[in-house]
C-alpha positions in Angstrom: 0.0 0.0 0.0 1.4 3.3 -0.7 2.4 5.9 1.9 -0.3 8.6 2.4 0.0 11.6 1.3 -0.2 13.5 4.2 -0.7 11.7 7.7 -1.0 12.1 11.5 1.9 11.3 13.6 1.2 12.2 17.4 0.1 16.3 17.1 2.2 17.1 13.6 1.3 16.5 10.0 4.0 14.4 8.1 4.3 14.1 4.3 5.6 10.8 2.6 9.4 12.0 3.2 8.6 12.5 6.9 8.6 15.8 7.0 6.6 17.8 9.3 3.6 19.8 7.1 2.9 23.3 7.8 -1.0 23.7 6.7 -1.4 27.5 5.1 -5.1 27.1 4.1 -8.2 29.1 2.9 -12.2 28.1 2.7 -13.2 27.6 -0.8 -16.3 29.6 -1.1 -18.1 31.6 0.5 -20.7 32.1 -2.7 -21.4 28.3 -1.8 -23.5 28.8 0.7 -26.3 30.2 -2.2 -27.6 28.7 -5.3 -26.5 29.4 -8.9 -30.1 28.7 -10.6 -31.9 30.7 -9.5 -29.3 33.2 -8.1 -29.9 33.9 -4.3 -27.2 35.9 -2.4 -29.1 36.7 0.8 -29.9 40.6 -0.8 -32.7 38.8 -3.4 -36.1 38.5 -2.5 -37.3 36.9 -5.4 -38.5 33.2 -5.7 -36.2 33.0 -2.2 -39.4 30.5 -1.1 -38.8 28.1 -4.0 -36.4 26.3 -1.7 -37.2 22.6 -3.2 -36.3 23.6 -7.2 -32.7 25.1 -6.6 -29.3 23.9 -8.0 -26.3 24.9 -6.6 -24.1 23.8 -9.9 -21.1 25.8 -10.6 -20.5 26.2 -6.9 -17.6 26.8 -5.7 -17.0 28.1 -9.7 -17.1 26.6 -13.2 -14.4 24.4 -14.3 -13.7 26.7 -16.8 -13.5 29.1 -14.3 -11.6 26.7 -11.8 -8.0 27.2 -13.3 -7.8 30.8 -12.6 -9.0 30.6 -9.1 -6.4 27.8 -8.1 -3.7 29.5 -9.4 -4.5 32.8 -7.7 -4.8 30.5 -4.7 -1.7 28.6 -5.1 0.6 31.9 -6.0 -0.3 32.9 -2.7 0.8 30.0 -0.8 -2.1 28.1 0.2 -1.8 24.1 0.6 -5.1 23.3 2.1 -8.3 24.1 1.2 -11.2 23.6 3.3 -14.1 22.7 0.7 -17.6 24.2 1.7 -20.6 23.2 0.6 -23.8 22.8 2.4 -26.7 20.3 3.0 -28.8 22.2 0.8 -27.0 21.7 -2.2 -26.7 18.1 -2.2 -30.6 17.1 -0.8 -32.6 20.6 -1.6 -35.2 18.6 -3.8 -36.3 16.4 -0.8 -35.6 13.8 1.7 -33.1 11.1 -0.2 -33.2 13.0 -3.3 -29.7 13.7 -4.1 -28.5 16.1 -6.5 -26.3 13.6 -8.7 -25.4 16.3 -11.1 -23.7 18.6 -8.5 -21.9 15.9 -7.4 -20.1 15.5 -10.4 -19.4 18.6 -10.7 -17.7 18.5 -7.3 -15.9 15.4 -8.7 -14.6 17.5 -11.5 -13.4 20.1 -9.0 -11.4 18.0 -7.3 -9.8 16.1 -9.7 -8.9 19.4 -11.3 -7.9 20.1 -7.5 -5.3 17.5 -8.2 -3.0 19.0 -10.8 -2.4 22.0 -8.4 -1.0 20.1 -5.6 -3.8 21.1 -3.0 -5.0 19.1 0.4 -8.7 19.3 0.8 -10.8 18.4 3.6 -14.6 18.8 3.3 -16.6 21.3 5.5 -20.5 20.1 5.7 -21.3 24.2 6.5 -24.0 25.3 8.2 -24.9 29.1 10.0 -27.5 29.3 12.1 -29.0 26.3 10.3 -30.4 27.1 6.8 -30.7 30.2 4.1 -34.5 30.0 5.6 -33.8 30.9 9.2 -31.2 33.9 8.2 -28.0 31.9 7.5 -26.7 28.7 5.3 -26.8 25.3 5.2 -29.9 22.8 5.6 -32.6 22.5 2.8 -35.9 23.7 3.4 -37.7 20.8 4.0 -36.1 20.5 7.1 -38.0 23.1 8.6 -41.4 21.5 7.4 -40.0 18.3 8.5 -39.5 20.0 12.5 -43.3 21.9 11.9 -42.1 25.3 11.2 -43.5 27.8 8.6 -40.3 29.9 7.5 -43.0 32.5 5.4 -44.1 33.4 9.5 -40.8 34.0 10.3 -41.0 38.2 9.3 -43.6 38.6 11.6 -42.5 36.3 14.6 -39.4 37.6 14.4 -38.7 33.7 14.8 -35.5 34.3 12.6 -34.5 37.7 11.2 -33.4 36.7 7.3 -31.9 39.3 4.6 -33.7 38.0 1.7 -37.2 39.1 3.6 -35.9 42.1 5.6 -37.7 45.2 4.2 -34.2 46.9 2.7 -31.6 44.2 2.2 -29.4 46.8 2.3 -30.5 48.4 5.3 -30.3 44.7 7.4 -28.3 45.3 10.4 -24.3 44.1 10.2 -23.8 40.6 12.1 -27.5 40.5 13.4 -27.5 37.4 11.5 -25.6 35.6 14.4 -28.2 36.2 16.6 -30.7 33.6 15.2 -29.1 31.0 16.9 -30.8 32.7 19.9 -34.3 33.0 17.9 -37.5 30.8 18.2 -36.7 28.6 14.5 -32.9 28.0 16.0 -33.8 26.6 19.4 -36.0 24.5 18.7 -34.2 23.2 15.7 -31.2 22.7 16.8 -32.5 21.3 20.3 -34.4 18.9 18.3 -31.5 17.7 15.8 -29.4 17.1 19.0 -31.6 16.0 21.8 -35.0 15.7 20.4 -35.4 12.2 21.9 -35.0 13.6 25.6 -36.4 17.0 25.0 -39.4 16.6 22.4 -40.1 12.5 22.3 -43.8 13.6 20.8 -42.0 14.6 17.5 -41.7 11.2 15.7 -41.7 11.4 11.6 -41.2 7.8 9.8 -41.4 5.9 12.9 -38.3 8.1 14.2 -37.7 10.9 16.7 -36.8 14.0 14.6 -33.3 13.4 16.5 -32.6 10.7 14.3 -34.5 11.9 11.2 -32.5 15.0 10.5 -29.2 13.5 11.6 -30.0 9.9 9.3 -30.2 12.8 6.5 -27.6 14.9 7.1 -25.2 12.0 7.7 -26.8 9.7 4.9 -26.1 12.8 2.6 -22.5 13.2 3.6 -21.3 9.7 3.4 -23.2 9.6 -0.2 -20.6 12.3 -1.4 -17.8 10.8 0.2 -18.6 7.4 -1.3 -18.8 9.2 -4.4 -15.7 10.3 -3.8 -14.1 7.1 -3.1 -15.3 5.4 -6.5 -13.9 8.0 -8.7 -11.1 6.3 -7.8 -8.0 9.1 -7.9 -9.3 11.4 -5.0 -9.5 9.8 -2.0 -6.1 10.4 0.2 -4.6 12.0 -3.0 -7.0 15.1 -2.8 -9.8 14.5 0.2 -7.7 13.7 2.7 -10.2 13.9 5.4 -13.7 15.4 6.6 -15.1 18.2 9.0 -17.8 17.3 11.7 -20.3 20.3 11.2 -19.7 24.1 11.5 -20.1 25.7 14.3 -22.7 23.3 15.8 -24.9 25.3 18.4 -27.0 23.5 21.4 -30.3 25.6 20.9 -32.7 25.1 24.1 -30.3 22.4 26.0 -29.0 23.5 29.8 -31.2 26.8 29.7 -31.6 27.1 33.4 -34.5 29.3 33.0 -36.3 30.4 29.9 -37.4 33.3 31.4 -34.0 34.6 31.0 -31.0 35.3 29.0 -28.3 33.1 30.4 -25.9 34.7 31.3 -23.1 32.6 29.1 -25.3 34.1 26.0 -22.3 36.9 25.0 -23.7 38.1 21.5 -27.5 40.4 21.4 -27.9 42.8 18.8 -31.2 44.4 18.1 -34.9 42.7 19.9 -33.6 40.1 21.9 -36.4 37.8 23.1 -35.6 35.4 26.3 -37.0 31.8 25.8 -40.4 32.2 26.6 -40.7 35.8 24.9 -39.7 33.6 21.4 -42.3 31.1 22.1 -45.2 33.4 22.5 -44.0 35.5 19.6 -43.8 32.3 17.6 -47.3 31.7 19.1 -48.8 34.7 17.7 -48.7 36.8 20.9 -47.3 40.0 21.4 -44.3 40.6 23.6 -42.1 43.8 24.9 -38.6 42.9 24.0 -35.6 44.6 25.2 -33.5 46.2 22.2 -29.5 45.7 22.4 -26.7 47.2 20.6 -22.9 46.3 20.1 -20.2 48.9 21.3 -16.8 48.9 21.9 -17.2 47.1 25.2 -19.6 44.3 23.9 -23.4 44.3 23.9 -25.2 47.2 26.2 -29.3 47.2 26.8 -30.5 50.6 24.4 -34.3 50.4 25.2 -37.3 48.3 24.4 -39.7 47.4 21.5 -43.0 45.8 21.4 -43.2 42.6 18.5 -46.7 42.0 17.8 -47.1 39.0 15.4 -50.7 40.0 15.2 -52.2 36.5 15.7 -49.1 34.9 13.1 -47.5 31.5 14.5 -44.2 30.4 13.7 -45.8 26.6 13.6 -46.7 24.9 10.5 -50.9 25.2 10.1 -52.9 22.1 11.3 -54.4 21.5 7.5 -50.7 21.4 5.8 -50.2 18.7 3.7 -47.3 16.5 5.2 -47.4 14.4 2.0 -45.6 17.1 0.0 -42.7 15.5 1.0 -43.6 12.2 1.5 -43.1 11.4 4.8 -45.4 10.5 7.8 -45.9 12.6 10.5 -46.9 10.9 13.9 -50.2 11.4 14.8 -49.4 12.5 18.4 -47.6 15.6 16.8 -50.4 17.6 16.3 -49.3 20.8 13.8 -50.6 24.1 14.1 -49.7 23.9 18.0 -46.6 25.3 20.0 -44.4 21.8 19.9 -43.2 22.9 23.8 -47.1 23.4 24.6 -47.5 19.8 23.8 -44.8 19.1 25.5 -46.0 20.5 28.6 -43.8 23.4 28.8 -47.0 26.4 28.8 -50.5 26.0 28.8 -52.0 28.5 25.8 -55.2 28.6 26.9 -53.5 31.4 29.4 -50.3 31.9 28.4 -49.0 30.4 31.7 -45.8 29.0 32.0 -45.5 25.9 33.5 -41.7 24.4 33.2 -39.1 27.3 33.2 -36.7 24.7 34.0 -37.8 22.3 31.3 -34.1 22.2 29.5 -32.2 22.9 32.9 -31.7 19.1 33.5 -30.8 15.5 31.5 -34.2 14.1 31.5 -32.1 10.4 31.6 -29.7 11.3 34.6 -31.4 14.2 36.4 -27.9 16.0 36.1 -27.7 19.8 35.7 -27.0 20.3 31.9 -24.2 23.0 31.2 -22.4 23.5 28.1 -19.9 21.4 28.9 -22.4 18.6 29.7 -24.0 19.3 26.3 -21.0 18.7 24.5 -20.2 15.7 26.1 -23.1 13.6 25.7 -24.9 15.1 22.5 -22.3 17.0 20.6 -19.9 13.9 21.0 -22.9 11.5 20.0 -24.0 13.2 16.9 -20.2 13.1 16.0 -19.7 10.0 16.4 -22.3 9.0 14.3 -20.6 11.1 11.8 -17.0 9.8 12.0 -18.8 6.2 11.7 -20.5 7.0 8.6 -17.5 8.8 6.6 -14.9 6.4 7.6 -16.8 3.8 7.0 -16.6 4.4 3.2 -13.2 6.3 3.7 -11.2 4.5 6.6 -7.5 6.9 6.4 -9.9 10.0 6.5 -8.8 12.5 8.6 -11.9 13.6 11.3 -11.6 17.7 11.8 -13.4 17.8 14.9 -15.0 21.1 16.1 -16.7 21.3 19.5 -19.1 24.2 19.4 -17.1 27.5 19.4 -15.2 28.7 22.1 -16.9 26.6 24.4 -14.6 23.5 26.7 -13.4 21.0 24.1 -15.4 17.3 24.6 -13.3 15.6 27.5 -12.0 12.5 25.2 -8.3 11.9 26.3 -7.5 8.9 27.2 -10.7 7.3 25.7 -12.0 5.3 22.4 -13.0 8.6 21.2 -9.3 9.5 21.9 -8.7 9.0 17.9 -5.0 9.2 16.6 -6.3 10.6 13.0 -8.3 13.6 14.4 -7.7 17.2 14.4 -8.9 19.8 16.9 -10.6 22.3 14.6 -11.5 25.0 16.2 -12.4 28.5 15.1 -11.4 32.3 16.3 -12.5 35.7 15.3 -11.7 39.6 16.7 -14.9 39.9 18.1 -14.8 43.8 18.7 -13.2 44.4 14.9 -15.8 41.9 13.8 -18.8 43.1 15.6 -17.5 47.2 14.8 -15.9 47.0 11.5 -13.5 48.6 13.0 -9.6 48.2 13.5 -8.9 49.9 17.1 -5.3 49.7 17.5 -5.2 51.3 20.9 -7.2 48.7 23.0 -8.8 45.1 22.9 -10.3 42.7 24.8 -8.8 38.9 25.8 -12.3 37.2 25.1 -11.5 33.8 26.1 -9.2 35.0 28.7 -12.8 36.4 30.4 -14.6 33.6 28.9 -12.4 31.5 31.2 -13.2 33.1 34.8 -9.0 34.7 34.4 -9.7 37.9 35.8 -11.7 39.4 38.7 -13.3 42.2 36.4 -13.9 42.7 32.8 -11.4 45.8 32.9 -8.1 43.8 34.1 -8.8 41.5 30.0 -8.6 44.7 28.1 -5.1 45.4 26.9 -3.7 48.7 25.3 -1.5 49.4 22.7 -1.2 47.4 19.4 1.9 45.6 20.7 -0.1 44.2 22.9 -3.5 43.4 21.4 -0.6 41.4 19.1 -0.2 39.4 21.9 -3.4 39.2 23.2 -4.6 37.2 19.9 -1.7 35.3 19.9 -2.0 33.8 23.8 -5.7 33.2 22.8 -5.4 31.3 19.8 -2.0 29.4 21.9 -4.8 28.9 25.0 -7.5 27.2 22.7 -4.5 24.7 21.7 -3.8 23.9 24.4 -7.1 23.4 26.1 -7.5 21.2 23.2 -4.9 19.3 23.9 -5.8 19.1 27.6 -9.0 17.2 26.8 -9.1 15.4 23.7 -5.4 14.4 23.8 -2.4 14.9 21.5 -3.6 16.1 18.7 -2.5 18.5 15.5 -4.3 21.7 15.7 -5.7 23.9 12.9 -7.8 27.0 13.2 -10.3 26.2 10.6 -11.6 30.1 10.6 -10.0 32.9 11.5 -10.2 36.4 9.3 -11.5 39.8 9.4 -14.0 42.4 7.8 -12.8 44.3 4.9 -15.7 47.0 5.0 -14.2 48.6 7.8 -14.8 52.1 8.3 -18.2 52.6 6.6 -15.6 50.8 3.7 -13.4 54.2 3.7 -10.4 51.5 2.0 -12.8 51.2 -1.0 -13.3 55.2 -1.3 -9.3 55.6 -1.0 -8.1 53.0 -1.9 -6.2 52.8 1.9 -5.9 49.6 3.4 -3.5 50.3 6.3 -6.2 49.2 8.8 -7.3 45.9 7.1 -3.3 45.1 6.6 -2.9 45.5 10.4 -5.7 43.3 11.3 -4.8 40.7 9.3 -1.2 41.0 10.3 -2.1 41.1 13.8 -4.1 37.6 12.7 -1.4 36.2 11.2 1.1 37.0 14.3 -1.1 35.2 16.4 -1.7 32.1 14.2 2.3 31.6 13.4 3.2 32.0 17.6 0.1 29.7 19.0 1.7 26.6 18.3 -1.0 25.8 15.8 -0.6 23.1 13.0 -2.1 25.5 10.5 -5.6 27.1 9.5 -7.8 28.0 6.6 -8.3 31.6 6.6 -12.1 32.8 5.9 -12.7 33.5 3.2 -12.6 33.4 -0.7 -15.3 34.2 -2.0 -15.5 34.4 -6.0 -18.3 36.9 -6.6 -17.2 39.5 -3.6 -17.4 43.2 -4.4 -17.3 46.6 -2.6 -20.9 47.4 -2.9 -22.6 43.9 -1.2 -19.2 42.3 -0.2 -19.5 38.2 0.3 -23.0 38.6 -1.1 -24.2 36.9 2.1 -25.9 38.9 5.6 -23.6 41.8 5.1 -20.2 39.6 5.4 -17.1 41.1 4.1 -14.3 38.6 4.4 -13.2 37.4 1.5 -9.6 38.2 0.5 -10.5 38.9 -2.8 -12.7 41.3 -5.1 -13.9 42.2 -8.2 -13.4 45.8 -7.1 -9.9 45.4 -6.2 -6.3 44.6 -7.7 -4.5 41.3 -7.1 -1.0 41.7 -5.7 1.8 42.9 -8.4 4.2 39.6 -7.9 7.5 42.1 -7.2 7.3 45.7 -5.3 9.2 48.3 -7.1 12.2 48.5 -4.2 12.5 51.7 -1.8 15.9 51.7 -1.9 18.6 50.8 -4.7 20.5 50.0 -2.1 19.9 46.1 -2.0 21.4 43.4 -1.2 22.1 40.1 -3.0 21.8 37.0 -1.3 24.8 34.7 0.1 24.6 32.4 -1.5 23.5 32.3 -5.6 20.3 31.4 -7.3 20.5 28.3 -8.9 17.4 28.2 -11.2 17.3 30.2 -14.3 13.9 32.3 -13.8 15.0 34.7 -16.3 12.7 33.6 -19.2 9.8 32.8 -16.6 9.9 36.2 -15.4 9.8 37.6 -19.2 6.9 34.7 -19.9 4.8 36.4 -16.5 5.1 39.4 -17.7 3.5 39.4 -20.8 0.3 40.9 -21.7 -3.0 39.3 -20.6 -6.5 39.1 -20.2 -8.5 42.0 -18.1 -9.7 41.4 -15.0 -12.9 41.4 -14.5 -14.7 43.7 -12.7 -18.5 44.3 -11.0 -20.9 46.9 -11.5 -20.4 48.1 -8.5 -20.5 52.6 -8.2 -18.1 54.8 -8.8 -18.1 55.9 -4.7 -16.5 52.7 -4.1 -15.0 51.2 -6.9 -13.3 54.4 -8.8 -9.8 53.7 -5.3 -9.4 49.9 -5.6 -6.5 48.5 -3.7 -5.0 45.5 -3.0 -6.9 44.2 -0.3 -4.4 43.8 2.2 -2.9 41.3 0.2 1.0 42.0 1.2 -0.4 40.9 4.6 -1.6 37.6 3.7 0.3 36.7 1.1 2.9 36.0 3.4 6.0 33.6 3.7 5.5 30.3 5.4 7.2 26.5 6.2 6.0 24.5 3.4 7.7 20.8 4.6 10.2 20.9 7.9 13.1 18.2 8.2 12.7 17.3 12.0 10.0 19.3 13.9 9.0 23.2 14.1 10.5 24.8 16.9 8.6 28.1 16.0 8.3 30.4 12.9 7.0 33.8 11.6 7.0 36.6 9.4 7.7 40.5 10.7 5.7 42.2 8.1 7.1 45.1 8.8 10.6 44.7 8.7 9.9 41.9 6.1 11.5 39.4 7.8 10.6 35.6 8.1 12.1 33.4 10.3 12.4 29.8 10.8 13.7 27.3 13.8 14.0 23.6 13.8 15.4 20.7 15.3 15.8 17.2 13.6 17.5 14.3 14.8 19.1 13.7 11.1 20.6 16.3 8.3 18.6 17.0 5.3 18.8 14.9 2.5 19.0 15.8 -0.9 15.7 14.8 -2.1 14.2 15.8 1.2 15.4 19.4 2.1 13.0 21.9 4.5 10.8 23.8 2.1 9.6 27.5 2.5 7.8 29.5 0.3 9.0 33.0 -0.4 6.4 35.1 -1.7 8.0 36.9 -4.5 6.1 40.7 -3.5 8.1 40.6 -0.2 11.0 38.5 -1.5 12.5 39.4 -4.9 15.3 37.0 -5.8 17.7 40.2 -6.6 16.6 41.5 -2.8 16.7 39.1 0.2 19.1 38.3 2.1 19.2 34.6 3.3 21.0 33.4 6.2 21.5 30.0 7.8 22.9 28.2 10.7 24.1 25.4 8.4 24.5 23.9 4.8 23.0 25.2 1.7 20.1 26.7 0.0 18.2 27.7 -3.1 15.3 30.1 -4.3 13.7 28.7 -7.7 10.4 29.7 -8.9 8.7 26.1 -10.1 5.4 23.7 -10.5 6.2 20.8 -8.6 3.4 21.3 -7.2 1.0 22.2 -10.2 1.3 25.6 -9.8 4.2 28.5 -9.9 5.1 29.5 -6.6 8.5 30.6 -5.2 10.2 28.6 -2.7 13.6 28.2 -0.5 15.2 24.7 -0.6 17.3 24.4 2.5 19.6 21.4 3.3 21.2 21.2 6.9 22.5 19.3 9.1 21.3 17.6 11.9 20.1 19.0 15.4 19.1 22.7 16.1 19.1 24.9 12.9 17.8 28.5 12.1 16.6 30.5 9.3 16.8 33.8 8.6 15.5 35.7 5.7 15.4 39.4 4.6 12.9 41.1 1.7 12.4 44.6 0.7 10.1 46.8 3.1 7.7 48.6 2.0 4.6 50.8 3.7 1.6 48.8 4.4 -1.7 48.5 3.2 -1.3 51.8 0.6 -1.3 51.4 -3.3 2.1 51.2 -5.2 0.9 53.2 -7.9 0.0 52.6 -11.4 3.9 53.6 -12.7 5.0 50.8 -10.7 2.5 48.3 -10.6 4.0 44.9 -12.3 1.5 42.4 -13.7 -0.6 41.1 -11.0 -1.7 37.5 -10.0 -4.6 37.1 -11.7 -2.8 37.8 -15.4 0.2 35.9 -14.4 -1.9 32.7 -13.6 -3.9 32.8 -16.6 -0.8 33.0 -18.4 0.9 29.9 -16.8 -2.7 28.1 -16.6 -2.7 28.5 -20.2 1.0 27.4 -20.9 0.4 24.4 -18.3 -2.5 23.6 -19.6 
């Protein structure tokens, strides 16, 4: 049997020459979260109820399309690619109806994948459940399957959705999150994780809902993965492994008290119901709501306002016909009732509630249920359930397990669920640049560090200055590793979402063209990931259709490192200084004629119809702040690494028991922007080294061959420095990314 690709050994990644694997990754695309036919980015209001006669072909992009992308992709350094697609897309037709036809085109993606040297693991997504409850993920008929009416959702506020807000544009920033905290996301999720314990009445095909929506969801994920494994070229060699579910959420489970926001519930924006207020909203009564807004110290109380469904329920009507679908509904779920009223929760005949503590305890043990207790018993079963079914078809896959998000990790060590080839996958985000849009580079909070219980007062986690919000990121991110490793065991560690908002500023960059704000965000990002110890990550997002006017096209998101509206990176920086100099050592390949063959003229890029206001300045996105250097393949182990983007200055440290070999030397790749091969400096502790521009990999990067010698080794290498996040200006601009991988696809091709 042939070595794999890329496999697990204790809590590194090793390649077939046993080197340790650095994973620089990205998540492959955000537009897959909507349909192609018809089009539905959350801002369109048309046929957005046609859930059941969607395709979602062409997602991530076209294979004609697909070349371009990948090379962009690869030029910038990325190895890994964390594939999204959703529930939807596969099963939007109806229960066991599979969308063969997008399947193959998946296939075709990833065998085209293949030429360009990528890892891919697959990311089931989900946000807040489904398009139909304000987010991505599920198909439709899931909500008709749990007795929910999503065209009753506007006026029950039971989920607050773009595509039916009033204005799109006008749909407040990251209010989206919030659903999980609505009426439709409760009880869903409550019901696809404990609905045996917490709603038994809710059978459908002889099953508890529990098991119906997980059968599904599972079913439909092993089907692609065996799809997968009999085309026969992919498996291992491209997929090498599968994500549990994003950011899985408990909905009703270990509420204490219904009557309340619990007090672990960080995140209201806008009317935010307790409990019991979304249930008699969703019931058609009228509630006072308490209004919340987001400010620089997280969310603050900023009044009250009165949501009157007029007589409107969230649940499906009593005369709906269940046979649309197909399936059986029990008759001792009776619809056009409150599910917790039959459940003995509230009496509606007068509003009373009867069982405030109805989700407080494990209706098996009598134990309290906390978060931690959630994740234990019915995160860790539904995953299970997963891993079964996807290794079952694909026995070397490797699980990425994420626990809900910043919550305790699932205590597994030491246990059968203690797996050898799993990955702790969580995710982090800059919660006050997320939630503001804004880059404050005075002051930040440590949100995991209060999270935690590590200080007395919320004042002692806020630290000032940007050295130190540097830091602040970077002992978070190093604190979720090792909490990781504290309870599920020794395992690799890859932050599977990390990024920031582009917009920032009421999107002054895209007026000016001035991304100085966005570059030190993401810099700041980046600091943190290379000093936490961390295995790797997949940075969110690319997203293909992205522009300054409606940005990912999705709930007001602005992630994605790339744009219509903007220009891709020029592949050398015209040098401050003439004073540079050459490296120690010489160049061995001859790049002369590639450089002359990159140059060359090519095709436009295209661009969106986005106004003059914010298209007229575009920029480069950040770019020199991602597009960074990084540890491709490491003889021995990482000891540490990291790029100073301001000084330009990426350094390396290893150890290894044995010296380099000559077909096994530690890789980096040198991003040509920040590393011209007529102006870095390179120095080493030991033996010799080489910069070459090639396609070993399928596409052209730049990269540093180094062989050493044995034990503990350093490297050290100099580019050109340069101002961040301003344009170079169109005298010097070389050709950018985009033109130069069209012109190598081409060639390659």
């Amino acid at each position: 049997m042939a070595p794999l690709r890329l496999r697990i050994e204790g809590r590194t990644f090793r390649d077939t020459k046993n080197r340790e694997v650095t994973l620089r990754g990205i998540n492959v695309a955000g537009d897959s979260k909507f349909p192609t036919s018809p089009s539905l980015p959350s801002n369109q209001p048309e046929h957005f109820y046609e859930g059941d006669n969607v395709s979602f072909l062409d997602r991530p992009f076209s294979i004609d399309e697909a070349h371009v992308h990948f090379s962009r992709l690869k030029r910038w350094g990325y190895t890994l690619i964390r594939y999204i697609f959703t529930w939807e897309a596969v099963e939007h037709a109806g229960p066991g109806q599979y969308d063969e036809e997008w399947i193959d085109h998946t296939i075709k993606v990833l065998r085209l994948v293949k030429s360009y040297g990528f890892y891919i693991f697959m990311d089931p997504h989900q946000d807040v459940w489904s398009r139909f409850t304000g987010g991505s993920g599920a198909p439709m008929w899931t909500l008709y399957a749990c007795g929910i009416n999503p065209r009753a959702f506007p006026g029950t506020q039971a989920a607050w959705v773009q595509n039916t807000y009033p204005n799109p544009a006008e749909y407040p920033k990251m209010i989206w999150a919030t659903n999980y905290t609505r009426l439709a996301c409760q009880m869903i999720f409550t019901m696809f994780f404990a609905g045996k314990e917490f709603v038994p009445k809710a059978i459908i095909d002889g099953k508890n809902i529990q098991d119906y929506l997980q059968d599904h969801f599972v079913g439909a994920c092993r089907h692609i993965s065996l799809r997968i494994k009999e085309a026969g070229d992919l498996e291992n060699d491209v997929v090498i492994g599968w994500e549990s579910m994003n950011e899985p959420n408990r909905g009703l489970i270990g509420f204490q008290d219904i009557t309340a926001i619990p007090p672990e519930q960080k995140l209201q924006k806008g009317p935010s119901p307790t409990a019991w207020q979304a249930i008699l909203t969703g019931s058609g009564r009228s509630c006072e709501i308490d209004t919340w807004e987001f400010g620089g110290l997280g969310p603050y109380k900023s009044g009250s306002t009165l949501v009157d469904p007029e007589g409107e329920m969230a649940w499906l009507p009593a005369d709906y016909d269940d046979s649309r679908y197909g399936w059986k509904r029990d008759p001792g779920w009776k619809l056009g009732e409150c599910i917790w009223a039959q459940h003995g929760l509230w009496d509606p005949s007068s509003d009373t509630l009867l069982k405030k503590d109805y989700f407080a305890k494990d209706p098996e043990s009598g134990r309290k249920i906390d978060y931690e207790y959630f994740t234990n018993k019915w995160f860790m079963s539904y995953y299970r359930r997963h891993r079964e079914a996807i290794t079952s078809v694909h026995s070397d896959a490797i699980m990425f397990c994420q626990p809900p998000v910043l919550e305790i990790p699932p205590s597994i060590k030491g246990t059968e669920d203690d797996d050898p080839n799993m990955v702790f996958s969580p995710h982090f985000y800059d919660g006050v640049t997320l939630m503001m849009k804004k880059w404050n580079r005075y002051w930040n909070v440590d949100v995991f560090g209060l999270l935690r219980g590590r200080y007395l007062s919320p004042a002692f986690a806020i630290k000032v200055g940007e050295t130190a919000i540097r830091n602040c990121f970077r002992d978070q991110l190093s604190a979720i590793r090792r909490e990781g490793t504290e309870y599920m065991g020794n395992h690799p560690c890859v932050f599977t979402e990390i990024g920031i908002p582009f917009d920032m500023d009421n999107k002054y960059a895209y007026k000016t063209g001035d991304y100085s704000s966005q570059s030190a965000a993401m810099d700041a990002n980046h600091f943190a990931l290379e000093g936490c110890g961390a295995n790797g990550y997949t940075l969110w997002v690319y997203t293909v259709m992205n522009n300054h006017a409606w940005g990912d096209m999705w709930n007001g998101e602005d992630l994605s490192i790339f744009s219509l509206d903007d220009r891709p990176l020029p592949l050398t920086p015209k040098p401050n200084s003439g004073d540079q100099k050459t490296p120690s050592t010489s160049i061995t390949s001859d790049d002369r004629d590639l450089k002359q063959s990159l140059s060359t003229p090519s095709l436009s890029l295209q661009r969106s119809n986005t106004s003059a206001e914010l298209g007229s300045n575009p920029g480069y996105r950040a770019a020199e702040a991602y597009v960074r250097p990084s540890s491709i393949a490491t003889v021995g182990h990482v000891i540490s690494y990291g790029f100073d983007l301001r000084n330009c200055t990426f350094t390396l440290a290893l150890e290894c028991d044995e010296a380099a070999t000559e077909d096994a030397p530690t890789e980096v790749f040198l991003p040509e922007f920040h590393f011209p091969r007529d102006g870095s400096e390179v120095e080493v502790s030991s033996g010799r080294w080489t910069i070459s521009v090639d396609d070993s990999d399928g596409g052209m990067i730049q990269r540093l061959r180094w062989w050493h010698d044995q034990g503990k080794q350093s490297l050290t290498v100099k580019g050109v420095k340069r101002r961040q996040g301003t344009s170079l200006g169109e005298e010097d601009e070389a050709p950018g990314y985009l033109e130069q991988c069209r012109q190598i696809g081409c060639q390659l091709m």
